[in-house]
N, C-alpha and C positions, 0 to 999 in steps of 0.2 A: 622804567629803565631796568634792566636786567642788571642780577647782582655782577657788581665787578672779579669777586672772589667766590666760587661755589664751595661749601665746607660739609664732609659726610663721615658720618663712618659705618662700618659694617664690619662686623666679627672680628673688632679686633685693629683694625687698618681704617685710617682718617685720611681721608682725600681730597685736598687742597687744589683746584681747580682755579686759575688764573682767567677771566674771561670776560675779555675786554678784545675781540679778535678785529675788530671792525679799527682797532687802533694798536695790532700789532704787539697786544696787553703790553701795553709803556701802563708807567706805575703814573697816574694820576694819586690828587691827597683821598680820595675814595678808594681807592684800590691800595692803596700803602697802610692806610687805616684798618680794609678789610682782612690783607694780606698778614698784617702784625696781630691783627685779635684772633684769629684763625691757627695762626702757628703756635702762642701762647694756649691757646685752648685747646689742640693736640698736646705740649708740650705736661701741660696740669692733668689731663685726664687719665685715670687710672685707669679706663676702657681701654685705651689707645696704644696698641703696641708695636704698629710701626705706623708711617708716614711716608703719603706718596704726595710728591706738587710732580703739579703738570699743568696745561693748558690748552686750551681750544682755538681752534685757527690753525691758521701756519705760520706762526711764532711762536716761542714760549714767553722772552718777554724783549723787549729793547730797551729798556730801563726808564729812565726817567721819562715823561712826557713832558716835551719840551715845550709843547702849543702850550699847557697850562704854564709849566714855568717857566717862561719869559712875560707873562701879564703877571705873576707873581714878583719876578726880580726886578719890573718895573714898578710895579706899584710900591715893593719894600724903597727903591732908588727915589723915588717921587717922595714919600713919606720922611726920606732920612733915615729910615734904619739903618743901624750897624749891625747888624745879622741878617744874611741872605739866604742863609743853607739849614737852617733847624733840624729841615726836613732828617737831616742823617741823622741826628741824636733824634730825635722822635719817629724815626720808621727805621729807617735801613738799620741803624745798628739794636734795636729791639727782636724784628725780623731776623738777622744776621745770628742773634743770640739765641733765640726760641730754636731756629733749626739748628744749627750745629753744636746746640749745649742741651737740648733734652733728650732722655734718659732712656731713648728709644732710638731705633733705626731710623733715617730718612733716604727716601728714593726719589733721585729727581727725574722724569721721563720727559725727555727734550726733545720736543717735535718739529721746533725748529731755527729758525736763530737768538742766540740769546747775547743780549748784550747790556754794557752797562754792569748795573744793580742786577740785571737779569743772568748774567754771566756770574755775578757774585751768588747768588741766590743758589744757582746748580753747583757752585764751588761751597758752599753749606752745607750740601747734600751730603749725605756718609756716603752714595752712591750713585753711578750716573749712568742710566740707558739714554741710548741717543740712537736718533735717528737717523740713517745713511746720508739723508736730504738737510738733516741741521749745521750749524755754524755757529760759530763763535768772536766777538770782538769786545775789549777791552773798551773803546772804545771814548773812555773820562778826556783822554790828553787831544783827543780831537774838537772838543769843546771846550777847551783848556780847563778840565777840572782834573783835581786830583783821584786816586782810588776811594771807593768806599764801599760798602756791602762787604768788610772784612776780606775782598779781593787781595791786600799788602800784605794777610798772614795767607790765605789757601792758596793760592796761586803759585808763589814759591817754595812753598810745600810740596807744591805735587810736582812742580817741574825741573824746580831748582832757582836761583836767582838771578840768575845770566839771561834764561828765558823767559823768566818773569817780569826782566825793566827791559828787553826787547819788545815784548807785548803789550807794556803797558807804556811806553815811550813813542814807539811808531804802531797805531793801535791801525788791525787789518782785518780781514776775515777768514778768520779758518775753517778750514771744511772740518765736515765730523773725523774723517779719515786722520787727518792732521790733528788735529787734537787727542786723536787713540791715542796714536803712537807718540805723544809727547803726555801722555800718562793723565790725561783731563778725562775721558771718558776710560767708564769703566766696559760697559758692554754696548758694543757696535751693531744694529740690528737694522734692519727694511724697513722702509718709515710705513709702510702697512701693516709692518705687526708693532710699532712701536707701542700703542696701549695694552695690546696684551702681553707683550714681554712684559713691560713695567709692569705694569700690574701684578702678574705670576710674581716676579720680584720682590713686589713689596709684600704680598702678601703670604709669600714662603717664612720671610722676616717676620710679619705679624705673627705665625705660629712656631716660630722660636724660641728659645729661651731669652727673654725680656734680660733680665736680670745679668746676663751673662753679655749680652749686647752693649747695656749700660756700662756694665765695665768695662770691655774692648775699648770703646767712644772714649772713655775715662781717660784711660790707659794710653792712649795712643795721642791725645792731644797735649797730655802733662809729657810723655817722653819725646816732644819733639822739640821741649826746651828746659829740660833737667836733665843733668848729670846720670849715667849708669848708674850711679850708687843707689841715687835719686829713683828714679824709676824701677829698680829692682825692690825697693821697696815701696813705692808702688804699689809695685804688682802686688806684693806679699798684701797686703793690704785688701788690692780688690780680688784677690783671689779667697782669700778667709771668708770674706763673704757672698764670692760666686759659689763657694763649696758648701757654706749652710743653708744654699737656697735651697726649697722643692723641687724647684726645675733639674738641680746636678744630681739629685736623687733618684727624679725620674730618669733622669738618662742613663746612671749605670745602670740600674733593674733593665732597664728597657735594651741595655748592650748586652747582659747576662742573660736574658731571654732569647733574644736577638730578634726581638720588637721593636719598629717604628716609636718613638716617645712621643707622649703628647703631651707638649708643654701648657703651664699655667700659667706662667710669668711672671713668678715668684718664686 
């Protein structure tokens, strides 16, 4: 059986491969397993300085698989468990925490509908190439479940919260188009170059200034629920030590020259 999650890296940039195409990479407990040990193991590694997920097929993901769990919710019903859902606190919100809380850039390249956990997962992302031909649906309240994959915090972040319980209330499918321009997708591209834009993408971020990315990330998800006072200082903070890194060093020299920098990541 082919692995469910392909994990690589090279010069710098870890590449998180969903591939599971033959089932529309829905997260089975293999894939939710692989998917969490994977983005933990970019998030730890000091090689690793950006991060690209993506997938193969013509999905990225649908979320949950529901063939495994419903022999799953039966058997927990059959047994008498009073816990049906673990699955979140042990994958999705691990997952959910690996990408959008480590210390490096993430690029998510969206080949094509993603939904569910799978729509949560690109809402992880610091960044989103999508494909002309991809889509998007919320998709929990049509299975009457609630949000998870940390959907309840990125979703109304990026859109507001009027269009976030519209979305997630009567869940639909949005073209890539619609999704631009309601601020979910960051770059709009031809679903034929969509691996090579992401790529270039993530890999311009791989030779960035690390250090300085960590903090943006930092910066940006404490100021979207602290006080100005709060957040200005903040900054002060991650800025003292964006300016003792290597990296801000190389770059003035390298503006006073008016050289290209090649960052370290440090």
């Amino acid at each position: 059986m082919a692995d469910t999650v392909l994990y690589e890296v090279s010069d710098g940039l870890a590449t998180i491969t969903l591939n599971r195409p033959e089932a529309m990479n829905a997260m089975n407990v293999a894939a939710k397993v692989a998917l969490r040990d994977a983005a933990e193991a970019a998030a730890a590694d000091s090689a690793v300085r950006a991060v690209l997920l993506t997938a193969t097929g013509r999905a990225f993901c649908v979320g949950q698989d529901l063939k495994e769990h419903v022999g799953l919710l039966l058997a927990a019903h059959e047994s008498g468990a009073t816990e049906v859902m673990s699955t979140v606190r042990e994958h999705y919100n691990p997952i959910t925490r690996a990408l959008a809380g480590m210390k490096k850039p993430v690029v998510a390249g969206v080949n094509g509908v993603a939904a569910g956990a799978g729509f949560g997962f690109a809402l992880a992302a610091d960044y989103r190439v999508v494909a002309d031909t991809a889509s998007f649906n919320t998709s929990f309240a049509g299975v009457a479940l609630t949000a998870d994959s940390g959907m309840s915090w990125t979703l109304p972040r990026l859109i507001g919260a009027s269009r976030a319980s519209d979305l997630l209330l009567f869940p639909r499918s949005i073209t890539a188009q619609e999704a631009y321009e309601l601020g979910i997708v960051n770059r709009l591209v031809p679903a034929a170059d969509l691996a090579k834009e992401a790529e270039a993408v993530a890999r311009t971020l791989a030779e960035g200034p690390t250090v300085s990315y960590a903090a943006l990330k930092e910066s940006l998800a404490y100021g979207a629920d602290h006080s100005l006072d709060e957040a200005l200082e903040k900054e002060d903070e991650l800025q003292s030590k964006a300016g003792a890194s290597e990296d801000h060093t190389i770059a003035v020299r390298a503006f006073l020259a008016k050289e290209k920098p090649k960052y370290l990541g440090r």
